[in-house]
N, CA, C and O of each residue as an XYZ file, in Angstrom:
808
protein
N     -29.300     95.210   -183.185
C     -29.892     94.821   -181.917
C     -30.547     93.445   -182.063
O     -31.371     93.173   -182.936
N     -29.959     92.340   -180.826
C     -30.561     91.122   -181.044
C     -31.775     91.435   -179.883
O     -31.574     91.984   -178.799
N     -33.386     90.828   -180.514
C     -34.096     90.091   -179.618
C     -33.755     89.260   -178.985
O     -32.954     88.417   -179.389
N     -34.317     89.264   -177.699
C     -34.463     88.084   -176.727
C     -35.169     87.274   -177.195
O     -35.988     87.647   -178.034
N     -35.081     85.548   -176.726
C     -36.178     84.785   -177.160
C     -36.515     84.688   -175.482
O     -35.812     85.143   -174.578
N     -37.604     84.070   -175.373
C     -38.593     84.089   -174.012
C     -39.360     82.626   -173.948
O     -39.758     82.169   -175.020
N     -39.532     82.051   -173.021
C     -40.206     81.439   -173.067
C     -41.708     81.231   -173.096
O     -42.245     80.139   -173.281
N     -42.520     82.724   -172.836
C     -43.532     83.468   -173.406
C     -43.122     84.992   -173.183
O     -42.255     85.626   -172.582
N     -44.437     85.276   -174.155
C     -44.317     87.002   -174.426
C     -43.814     87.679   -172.939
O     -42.995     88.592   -172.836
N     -44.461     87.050   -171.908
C     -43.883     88.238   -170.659
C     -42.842     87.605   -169.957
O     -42.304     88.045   -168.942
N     -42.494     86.216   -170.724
C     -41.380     85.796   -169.221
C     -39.701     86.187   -169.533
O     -39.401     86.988   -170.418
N     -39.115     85.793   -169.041
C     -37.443     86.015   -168.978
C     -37.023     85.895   -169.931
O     -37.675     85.013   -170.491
N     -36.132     86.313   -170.670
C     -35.048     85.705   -171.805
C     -34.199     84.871   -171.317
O     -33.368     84.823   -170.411
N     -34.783     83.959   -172.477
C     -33.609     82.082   -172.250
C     -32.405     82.806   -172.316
O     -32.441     83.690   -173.172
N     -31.308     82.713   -171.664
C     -29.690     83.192   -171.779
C     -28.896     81.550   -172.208
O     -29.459     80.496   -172.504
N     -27.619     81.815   -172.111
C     -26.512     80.875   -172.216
C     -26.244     80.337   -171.033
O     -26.824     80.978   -170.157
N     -25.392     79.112   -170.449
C     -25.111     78.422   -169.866
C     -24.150     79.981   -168.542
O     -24.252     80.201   -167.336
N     -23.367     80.630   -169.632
C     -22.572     81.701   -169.025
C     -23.033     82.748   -168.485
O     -22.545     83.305   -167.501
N     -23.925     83.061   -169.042
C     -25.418     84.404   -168.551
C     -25.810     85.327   -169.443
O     -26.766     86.091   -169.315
N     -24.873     85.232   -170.579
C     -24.717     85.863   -172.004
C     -25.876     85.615   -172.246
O     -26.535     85.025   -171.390
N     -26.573     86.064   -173.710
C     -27.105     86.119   -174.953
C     -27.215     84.582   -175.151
O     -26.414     83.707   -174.822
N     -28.247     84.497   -175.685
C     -28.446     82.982   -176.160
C     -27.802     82.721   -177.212
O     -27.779     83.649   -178.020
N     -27.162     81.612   -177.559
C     -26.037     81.654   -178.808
C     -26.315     79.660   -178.923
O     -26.080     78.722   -178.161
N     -26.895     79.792   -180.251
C     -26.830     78.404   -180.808
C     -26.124     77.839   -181.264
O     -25.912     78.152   -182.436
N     -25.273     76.628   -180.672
C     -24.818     75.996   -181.194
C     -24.771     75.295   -181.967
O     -25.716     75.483   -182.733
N     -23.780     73.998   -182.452
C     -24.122     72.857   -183.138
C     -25.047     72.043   -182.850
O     -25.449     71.834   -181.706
N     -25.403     71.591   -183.720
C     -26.329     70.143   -183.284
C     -27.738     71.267   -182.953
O     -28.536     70.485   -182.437
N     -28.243     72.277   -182.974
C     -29.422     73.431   -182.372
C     -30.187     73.015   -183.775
O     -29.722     73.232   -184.894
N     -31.400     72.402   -183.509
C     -32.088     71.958   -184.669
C     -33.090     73.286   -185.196
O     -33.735     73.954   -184.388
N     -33.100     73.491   -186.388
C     -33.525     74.234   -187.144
C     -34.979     73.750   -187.499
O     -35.948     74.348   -187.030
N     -35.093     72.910   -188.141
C     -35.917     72.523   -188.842
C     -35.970     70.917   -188.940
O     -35.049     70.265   -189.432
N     -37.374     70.242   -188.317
C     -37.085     69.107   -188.476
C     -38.509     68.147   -189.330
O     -39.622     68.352   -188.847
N     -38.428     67.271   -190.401
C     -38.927     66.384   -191.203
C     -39.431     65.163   -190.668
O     -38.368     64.771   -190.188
N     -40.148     64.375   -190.421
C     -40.499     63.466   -189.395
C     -41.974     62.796   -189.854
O     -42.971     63.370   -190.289
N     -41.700     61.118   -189.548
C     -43.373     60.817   -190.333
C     -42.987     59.464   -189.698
O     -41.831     59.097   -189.490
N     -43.815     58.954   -189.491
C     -44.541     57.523   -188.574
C     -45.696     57.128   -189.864
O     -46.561     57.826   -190.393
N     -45.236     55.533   -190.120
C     -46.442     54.917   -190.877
C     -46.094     53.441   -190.041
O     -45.293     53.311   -189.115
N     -47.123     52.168   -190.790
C     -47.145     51.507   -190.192
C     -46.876     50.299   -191.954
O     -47.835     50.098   -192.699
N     -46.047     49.947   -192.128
C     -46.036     48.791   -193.376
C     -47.217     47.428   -193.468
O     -47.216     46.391   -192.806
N     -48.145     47.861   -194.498
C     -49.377     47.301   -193.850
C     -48.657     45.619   -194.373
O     -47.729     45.438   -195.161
N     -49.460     44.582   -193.623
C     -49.505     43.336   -193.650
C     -48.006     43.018   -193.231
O     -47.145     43.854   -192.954
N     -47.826     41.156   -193.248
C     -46.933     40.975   -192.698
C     -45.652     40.907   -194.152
O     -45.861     40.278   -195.189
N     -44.631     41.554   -193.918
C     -43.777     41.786   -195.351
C     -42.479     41.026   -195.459
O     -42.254     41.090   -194.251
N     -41.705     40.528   -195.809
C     -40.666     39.557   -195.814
C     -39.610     40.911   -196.186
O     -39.981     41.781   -196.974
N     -38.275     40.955   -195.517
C     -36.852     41.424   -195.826
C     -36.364     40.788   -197.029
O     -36.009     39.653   -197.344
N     -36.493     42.165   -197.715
C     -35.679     41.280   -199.051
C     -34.036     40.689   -199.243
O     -33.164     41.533   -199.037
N     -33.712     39.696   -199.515
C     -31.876     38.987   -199.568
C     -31.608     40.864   -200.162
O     -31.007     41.778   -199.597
N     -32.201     40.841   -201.228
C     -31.499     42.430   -201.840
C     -31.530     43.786   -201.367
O     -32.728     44.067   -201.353
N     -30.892     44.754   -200.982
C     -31.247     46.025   -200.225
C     -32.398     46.159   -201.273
O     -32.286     45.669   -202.396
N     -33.855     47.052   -200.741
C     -34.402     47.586   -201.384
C     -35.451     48.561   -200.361
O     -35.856     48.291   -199.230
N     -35.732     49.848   -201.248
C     -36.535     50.909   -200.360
C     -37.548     50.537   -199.648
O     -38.379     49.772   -200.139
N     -37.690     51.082   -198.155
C     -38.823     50.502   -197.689
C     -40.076     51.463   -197.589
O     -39.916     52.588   -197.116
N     -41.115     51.111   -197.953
C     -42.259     51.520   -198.241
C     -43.483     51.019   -197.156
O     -43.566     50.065   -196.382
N     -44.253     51.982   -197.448
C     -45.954     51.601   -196.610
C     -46.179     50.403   -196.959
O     -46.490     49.537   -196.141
N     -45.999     50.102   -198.743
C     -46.469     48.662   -199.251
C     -45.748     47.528   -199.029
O     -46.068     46.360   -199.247
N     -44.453     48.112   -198.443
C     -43.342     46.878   -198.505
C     -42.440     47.297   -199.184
O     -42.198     48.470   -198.900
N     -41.643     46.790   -200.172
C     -40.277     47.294   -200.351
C     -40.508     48.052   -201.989
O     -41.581     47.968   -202.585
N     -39.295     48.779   -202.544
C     -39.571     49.129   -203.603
C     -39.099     50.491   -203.980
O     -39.730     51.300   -203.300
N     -38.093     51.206   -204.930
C     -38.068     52.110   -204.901
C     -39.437     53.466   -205.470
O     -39.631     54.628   -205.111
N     -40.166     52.517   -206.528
C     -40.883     53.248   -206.565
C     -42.159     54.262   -205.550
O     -42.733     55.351   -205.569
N     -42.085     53.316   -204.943
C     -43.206     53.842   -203.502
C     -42.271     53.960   -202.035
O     -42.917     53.880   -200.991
N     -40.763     54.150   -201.935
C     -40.534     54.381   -200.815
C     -40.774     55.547   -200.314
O     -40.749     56.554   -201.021
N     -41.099     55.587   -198.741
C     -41.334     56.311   -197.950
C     -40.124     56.982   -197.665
O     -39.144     56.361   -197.253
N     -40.111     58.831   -197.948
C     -39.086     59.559   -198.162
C     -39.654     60.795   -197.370
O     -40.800     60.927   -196.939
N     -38.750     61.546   -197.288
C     -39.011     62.140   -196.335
C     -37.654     63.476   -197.178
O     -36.563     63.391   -197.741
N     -38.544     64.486   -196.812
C     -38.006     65.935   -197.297
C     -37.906     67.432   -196.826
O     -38.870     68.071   -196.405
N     -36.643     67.909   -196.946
C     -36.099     69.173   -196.702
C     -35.934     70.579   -197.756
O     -34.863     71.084   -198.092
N     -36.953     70.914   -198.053
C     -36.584     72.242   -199.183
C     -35.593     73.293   -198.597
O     -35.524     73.740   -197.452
N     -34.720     73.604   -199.887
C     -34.041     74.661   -199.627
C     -33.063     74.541   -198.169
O     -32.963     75.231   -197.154
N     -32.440     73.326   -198.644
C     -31.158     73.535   -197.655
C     -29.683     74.278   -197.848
O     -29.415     75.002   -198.807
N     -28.990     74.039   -197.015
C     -27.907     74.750   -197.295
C     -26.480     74.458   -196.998
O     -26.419     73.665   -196.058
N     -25.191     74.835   -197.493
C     -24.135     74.353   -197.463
C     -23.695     74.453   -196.671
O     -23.006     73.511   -196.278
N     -23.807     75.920   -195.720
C     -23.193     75.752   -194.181
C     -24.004     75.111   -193.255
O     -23.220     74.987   -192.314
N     -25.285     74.516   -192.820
C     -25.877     73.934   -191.984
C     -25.694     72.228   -191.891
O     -25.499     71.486   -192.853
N     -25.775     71.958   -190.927
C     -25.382     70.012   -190.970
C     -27.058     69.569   -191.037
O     -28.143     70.151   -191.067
N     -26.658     68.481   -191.042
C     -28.003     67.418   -191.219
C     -27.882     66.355   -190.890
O     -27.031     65.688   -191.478
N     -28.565     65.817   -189.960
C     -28.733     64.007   -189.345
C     -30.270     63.462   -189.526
O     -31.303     64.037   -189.868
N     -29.950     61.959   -189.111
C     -31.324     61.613   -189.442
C     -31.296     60.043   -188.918
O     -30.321     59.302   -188.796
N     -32.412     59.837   -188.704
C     -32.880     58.255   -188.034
C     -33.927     57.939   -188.490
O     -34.814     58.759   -188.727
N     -34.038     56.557   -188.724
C     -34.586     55.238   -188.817
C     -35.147     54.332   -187.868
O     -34.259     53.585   -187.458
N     -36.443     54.049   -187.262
C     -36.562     52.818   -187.075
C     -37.542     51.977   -187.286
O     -38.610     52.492   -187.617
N     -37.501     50.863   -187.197
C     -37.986     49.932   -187.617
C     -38.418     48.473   -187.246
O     -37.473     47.684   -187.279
N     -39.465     48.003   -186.947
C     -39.941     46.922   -186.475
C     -40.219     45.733   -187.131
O     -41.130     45.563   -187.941
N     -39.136     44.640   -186.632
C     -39.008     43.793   -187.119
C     -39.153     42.052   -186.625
O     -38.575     41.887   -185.550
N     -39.689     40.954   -187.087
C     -39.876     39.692   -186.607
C     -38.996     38.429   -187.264
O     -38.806     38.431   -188.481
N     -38.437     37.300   -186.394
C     -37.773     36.705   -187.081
C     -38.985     35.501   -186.581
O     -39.143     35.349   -185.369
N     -39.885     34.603   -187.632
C     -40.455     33.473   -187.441
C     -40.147     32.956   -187.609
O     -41.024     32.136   -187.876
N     -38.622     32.252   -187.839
C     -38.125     31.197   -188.085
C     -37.427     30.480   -186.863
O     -36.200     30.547   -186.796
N     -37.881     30.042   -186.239
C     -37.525     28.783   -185.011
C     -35.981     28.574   -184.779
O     -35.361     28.720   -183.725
N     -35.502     28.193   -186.032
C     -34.135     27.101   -185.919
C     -32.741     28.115   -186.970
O     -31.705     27.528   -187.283
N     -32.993     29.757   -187.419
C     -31.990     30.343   -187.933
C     -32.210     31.433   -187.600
O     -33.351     31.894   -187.644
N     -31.124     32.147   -187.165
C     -31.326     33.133   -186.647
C     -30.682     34.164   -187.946
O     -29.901     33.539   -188.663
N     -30.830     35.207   -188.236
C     -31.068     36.370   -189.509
C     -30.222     37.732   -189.119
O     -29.908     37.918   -187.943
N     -29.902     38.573   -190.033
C     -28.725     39.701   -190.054
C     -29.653     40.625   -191.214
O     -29.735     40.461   -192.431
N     -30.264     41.585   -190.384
C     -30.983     42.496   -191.208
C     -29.810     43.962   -191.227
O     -29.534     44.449   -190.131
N     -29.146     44.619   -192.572
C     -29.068     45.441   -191.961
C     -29.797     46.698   -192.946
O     -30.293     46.583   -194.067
N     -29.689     47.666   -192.262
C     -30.344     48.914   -192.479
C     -29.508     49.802   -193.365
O     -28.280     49.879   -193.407
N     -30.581     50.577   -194.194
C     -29.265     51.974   -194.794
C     -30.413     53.514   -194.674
O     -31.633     53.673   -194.719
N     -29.443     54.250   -194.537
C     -30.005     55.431   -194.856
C     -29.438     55.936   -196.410
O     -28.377     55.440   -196.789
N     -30.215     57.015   -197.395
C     -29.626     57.399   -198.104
C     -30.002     58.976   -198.218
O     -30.922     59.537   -197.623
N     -28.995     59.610   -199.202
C     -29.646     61.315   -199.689
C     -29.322     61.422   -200.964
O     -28.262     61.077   -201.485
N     -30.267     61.916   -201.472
C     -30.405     62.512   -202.637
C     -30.462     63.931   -202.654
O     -31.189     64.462   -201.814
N     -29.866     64.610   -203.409
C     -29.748     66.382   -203.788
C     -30.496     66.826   -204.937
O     -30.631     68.024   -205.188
N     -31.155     65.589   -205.888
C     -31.274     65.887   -207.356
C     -32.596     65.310   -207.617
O     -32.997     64.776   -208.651
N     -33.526     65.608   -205.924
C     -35.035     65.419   -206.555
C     -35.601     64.220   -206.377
O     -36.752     63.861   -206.625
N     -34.150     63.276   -205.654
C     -34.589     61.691   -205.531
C     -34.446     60.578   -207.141
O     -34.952     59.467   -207.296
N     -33.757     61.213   -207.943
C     -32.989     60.906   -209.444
C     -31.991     59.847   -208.985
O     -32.013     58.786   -209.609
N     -31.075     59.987   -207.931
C     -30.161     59.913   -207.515
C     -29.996     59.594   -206.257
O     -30.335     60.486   -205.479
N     -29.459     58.309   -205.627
C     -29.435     58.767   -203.609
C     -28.285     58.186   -203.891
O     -27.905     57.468   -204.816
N     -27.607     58.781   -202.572
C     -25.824     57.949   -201.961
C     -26.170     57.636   -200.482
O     -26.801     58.217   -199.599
N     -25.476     56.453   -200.590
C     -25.672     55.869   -199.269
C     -24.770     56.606   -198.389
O     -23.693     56.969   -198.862
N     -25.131     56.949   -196.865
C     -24.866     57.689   -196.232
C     -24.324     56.803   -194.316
O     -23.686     56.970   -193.276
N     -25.307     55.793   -195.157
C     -25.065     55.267   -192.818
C     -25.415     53.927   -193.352
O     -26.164     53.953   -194.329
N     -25.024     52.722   -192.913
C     -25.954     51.468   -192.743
C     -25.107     51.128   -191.705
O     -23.972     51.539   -191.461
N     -26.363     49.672   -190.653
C     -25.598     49.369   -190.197
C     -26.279     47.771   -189.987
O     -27.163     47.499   -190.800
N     -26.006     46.919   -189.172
C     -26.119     45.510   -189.591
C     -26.812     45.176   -187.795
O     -26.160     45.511   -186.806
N     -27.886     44.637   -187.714
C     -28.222     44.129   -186.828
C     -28.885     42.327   -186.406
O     -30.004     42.019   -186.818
N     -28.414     41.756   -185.944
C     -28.561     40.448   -185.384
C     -30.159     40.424   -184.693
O     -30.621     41.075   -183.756
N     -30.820     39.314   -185.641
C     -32.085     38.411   -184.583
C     -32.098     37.595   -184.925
O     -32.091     37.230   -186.100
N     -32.141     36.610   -183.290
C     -31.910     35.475   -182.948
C     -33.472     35.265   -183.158
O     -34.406     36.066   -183.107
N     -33.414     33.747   -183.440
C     -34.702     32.849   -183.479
C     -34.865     31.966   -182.560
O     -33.796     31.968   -181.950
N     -35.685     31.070   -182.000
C     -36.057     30.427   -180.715
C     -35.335     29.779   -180.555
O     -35.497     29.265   -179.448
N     -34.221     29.300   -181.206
C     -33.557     28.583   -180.447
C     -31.825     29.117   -179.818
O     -31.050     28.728   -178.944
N     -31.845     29.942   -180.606
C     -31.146     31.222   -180.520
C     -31.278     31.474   -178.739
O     -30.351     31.080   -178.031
N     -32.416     32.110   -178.155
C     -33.213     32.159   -177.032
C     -33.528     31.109   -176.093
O     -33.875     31.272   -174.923
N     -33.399     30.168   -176.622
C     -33.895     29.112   -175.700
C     -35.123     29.030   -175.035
O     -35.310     28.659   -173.876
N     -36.185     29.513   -176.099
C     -37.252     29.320   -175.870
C     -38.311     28.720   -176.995
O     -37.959     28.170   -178.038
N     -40.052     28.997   -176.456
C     -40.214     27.990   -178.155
C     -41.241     29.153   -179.449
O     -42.082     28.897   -180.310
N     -40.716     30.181   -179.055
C     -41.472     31.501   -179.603
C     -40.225     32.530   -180.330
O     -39.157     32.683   -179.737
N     -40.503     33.224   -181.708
C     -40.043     34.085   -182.141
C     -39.331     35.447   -181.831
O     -39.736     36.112   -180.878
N     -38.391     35.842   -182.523
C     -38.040     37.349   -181.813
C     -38.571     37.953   -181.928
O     -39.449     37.650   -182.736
N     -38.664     39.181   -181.415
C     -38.681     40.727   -182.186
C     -37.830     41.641   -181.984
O     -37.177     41.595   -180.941
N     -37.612     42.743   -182.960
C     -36.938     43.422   -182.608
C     -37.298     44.825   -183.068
O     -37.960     44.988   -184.093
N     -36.710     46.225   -182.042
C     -36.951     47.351   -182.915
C     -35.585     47.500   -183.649
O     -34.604     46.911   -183.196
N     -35.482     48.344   -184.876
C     -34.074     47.927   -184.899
C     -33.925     49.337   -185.257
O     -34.997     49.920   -185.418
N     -32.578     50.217   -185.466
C     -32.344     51.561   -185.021
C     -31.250     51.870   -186.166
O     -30.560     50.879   -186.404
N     -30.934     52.988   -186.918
C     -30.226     53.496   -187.769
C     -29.954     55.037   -187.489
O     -30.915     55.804   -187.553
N     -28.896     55.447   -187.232
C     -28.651     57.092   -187.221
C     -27.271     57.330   -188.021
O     -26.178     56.777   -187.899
N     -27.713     58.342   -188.875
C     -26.712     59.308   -189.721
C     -26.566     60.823   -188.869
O     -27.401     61.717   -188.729
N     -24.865     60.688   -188.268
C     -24.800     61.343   -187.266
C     -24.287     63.007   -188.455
O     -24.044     63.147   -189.654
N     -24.341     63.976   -187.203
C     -24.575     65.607   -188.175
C     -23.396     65.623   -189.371
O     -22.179     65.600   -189.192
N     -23.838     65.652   -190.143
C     -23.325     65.756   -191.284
C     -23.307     67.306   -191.944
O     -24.336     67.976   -191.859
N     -22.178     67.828   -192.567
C     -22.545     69.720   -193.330
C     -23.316     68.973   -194.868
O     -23.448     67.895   -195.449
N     -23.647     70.342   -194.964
C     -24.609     70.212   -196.248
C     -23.766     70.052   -197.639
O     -24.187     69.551   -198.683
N     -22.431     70.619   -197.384
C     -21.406     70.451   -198.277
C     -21.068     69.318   -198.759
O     -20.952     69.010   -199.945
N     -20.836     68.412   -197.427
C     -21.063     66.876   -197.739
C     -21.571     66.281   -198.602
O     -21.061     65.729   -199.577
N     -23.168     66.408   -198.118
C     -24.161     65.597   -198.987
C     -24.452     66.203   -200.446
O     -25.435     65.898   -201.121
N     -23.167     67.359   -200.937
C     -23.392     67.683   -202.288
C     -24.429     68.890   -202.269
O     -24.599     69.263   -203.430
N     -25.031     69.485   -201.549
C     -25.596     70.878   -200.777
C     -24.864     72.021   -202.324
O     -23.678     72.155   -202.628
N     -25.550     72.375   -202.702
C     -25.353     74.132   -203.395
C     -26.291     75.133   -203.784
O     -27.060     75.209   -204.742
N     -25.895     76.355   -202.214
C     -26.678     77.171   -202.206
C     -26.989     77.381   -203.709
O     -26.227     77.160   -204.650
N     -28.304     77.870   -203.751
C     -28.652     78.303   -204.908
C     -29.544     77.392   -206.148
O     -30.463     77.770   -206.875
N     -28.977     76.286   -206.065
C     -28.660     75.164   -206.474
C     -29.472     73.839   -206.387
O     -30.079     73.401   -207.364
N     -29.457     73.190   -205.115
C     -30.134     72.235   -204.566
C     -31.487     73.038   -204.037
O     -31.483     74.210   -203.658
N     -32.520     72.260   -204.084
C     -33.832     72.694   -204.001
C     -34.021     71.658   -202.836
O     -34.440     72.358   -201.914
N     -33.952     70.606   -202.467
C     -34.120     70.124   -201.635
C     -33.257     68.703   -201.356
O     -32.463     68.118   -202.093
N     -33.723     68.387   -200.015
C     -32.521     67.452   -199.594
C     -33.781     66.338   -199.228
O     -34.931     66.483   -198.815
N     -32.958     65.175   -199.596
C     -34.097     63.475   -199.533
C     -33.947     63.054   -198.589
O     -33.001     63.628   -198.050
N     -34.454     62.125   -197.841
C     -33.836     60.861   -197.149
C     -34.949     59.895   -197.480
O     -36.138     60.117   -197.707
N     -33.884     58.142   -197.434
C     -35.039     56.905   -198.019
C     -34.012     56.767   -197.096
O     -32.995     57.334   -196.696
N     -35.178     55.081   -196.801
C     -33.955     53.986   -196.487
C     -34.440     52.971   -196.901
O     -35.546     52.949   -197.440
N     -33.656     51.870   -196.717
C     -33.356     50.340   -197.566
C     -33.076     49.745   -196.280
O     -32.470     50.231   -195.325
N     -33.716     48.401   -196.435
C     -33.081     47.011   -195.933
C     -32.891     45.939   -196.621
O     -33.466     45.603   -197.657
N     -32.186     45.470   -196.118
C     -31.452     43.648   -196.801
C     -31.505     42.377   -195.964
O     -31.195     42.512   -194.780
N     -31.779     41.414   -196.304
C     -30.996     40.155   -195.169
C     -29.779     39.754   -195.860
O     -30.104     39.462   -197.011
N     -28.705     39.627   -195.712
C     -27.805     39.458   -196.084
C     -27.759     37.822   -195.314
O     -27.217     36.940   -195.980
N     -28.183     37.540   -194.279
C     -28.437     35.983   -193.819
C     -29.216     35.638   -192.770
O     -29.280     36.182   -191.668
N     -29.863     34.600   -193.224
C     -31.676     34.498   -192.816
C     -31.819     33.635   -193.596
O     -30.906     33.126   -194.246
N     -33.333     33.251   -193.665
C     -34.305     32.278   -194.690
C     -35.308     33.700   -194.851
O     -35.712     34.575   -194.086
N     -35.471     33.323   -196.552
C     -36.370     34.188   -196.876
C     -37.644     33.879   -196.448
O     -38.043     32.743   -196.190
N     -38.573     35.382   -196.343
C     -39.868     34.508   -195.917
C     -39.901     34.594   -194.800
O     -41.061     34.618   -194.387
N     -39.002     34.671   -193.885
C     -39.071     34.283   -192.378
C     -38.957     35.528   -191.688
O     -39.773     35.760   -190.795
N     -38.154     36.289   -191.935
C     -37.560     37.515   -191.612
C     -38.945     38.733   -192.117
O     -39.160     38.920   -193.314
N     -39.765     39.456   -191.038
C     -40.722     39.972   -191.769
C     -40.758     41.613   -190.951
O     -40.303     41.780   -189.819
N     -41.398     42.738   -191.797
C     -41.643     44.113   -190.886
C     -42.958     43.016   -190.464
O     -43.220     42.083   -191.223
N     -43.744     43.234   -189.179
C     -44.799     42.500   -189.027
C     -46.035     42.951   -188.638
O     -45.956     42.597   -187.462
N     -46.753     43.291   -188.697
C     -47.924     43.979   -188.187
C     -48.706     42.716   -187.354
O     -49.742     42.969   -186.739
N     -48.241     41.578   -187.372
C     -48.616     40.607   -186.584
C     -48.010     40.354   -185.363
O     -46.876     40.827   -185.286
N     -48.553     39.531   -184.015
C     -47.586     39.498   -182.901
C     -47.156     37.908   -183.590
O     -47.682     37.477   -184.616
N     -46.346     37.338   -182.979
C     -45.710     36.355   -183.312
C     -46.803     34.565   -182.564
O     -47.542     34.505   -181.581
N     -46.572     33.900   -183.153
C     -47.205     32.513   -182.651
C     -46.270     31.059   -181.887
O     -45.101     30.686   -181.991
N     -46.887     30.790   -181.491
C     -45.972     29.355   -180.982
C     -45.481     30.356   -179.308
O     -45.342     31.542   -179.010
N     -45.348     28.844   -178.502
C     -45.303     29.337   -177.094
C     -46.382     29.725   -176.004
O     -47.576     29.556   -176.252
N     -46.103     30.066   -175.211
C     -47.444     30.691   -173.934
C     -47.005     31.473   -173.691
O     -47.021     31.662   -172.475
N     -46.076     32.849   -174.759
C     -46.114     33.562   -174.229
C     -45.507     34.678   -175.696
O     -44.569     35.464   -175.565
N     -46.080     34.541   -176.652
C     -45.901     34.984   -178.158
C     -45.480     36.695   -177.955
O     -45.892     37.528   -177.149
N     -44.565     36.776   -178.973
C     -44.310     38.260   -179.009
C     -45.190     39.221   -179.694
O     -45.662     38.993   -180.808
N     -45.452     40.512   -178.886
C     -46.510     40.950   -179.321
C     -45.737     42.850   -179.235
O     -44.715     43.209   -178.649
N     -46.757     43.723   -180.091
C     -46.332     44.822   -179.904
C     -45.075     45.382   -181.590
O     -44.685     46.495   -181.945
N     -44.866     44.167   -182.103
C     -43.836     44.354   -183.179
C     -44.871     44.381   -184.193
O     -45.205     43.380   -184.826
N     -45.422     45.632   -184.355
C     -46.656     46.133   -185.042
C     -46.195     46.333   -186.688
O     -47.054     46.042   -187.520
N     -45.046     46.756   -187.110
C     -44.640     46.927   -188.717
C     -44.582     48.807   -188.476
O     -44.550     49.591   -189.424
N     -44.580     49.035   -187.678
C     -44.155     50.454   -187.411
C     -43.072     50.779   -188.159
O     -42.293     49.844   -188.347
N     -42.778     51.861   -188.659
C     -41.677     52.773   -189.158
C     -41.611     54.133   -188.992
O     -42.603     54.759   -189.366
N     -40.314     55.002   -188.331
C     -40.648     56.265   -187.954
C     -39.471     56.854   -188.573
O     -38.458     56.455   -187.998
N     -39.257     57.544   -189.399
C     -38.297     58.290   -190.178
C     -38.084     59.691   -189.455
O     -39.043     60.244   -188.917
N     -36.584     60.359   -189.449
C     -36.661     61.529   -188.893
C     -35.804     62.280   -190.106
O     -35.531     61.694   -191.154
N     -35.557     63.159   -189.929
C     -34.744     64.040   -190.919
C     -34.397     65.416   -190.615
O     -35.135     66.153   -191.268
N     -33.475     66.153   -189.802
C     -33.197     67.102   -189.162
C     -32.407     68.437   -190.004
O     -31.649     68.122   -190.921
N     -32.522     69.358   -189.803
C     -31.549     70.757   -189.807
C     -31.060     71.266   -188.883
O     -31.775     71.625   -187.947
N     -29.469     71.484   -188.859
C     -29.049     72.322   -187.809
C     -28.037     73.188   -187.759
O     -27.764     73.833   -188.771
N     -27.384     73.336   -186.704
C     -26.491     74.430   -186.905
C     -25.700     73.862   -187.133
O     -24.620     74.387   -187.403
């Protein structure tokens, strides 16, 4: 005998689209991992992928985010984002993003998603003030089999991520906890925010 679920103790049972039994599908999140920090001061994109952290970059202190006791039949997705400033006037910069997972405790990660995003600089814009940008990464549902998942086995599932400039001026390209300068009308709000997600599902 299945319970009903309810939306409280005395109200109706949630049903299906059909009128059936509630029946979860894919993508029906199980369990979800999730953390908001802010990368203190203003931090430069490294030319080299490297983990991004509260302090700035680094694998030793990246900001990771964790799933105990996952499993081989359930999928898993996950997002990234990230706030970013280009102060450089006259070049405009190619930050891109990665997600990774590790199965083995964080010993180990495989890259899983990156993807490459464009900010233009003032002249880029045609104006006399800096970009900003939020910039966005998703690792769409993935099975646990995938990411190397064995019941029994894996104790928990990682996620980090990494950024790079692959082209830019170093230095210029920053997470920023500052609003930007130059102009009458400076960008503001591109705080150095970072919000990691990390999901379970069906």
């Amino acid at each position: 005998m299945t319970l009903p679920i309810r939306y409280s103790p005395s109200g109706s049972p949630i049903i299906s689209a059909d009128g059936g039994e509630l029946v979860f599908g894919r993508g029906a999140r199980l369990r979800l991992e999730e953390g908001n920090t802010t990368m203190g001061g203003s931090l430069a994109v490294p030319a080299a992928a490297d983990a991004i952290s509260v302090d700035g970059f680094g694998a030793g202190t990246a900001f990771v985010k964790t799933l105990t006791g996952p499993k081989q039949k359930l999928n898993y997705r996950a997002k990234l984002s990230l706030d970013v400033i280009n102060t450089i006037t006259n070049v405009g910069a190619e930050v891109v993003l990665y997600l990774d997972t590790s199965v083995d405790g964080g010993t180990t990660y495989t890259n899983r998603a990156k993807c490459t995003h464009v900010i233009g600089c003032a002249t880029d814009l045609a104006t006399d003030y800096p970009a900003a940008r939020n910039l966005d990464i998703n690792l769409p549902l993935i099975l646990g089999t995938s990411l190397g998942v064995v019941d029994g086995t894996t104790t928990s599932l990682k996620l980090r991520a990494r950024a790079s400039l692959p082209l830019g001026t170093g230095g210029g390209v920053l997470v920023s906890a500052a609003a930007s300068s130059g102009g009458s009308t400076p960008v503001t709000g591109c705080n150095g925010s970072i919000h990691m997600e990390l999901e379970e599902c069906f």
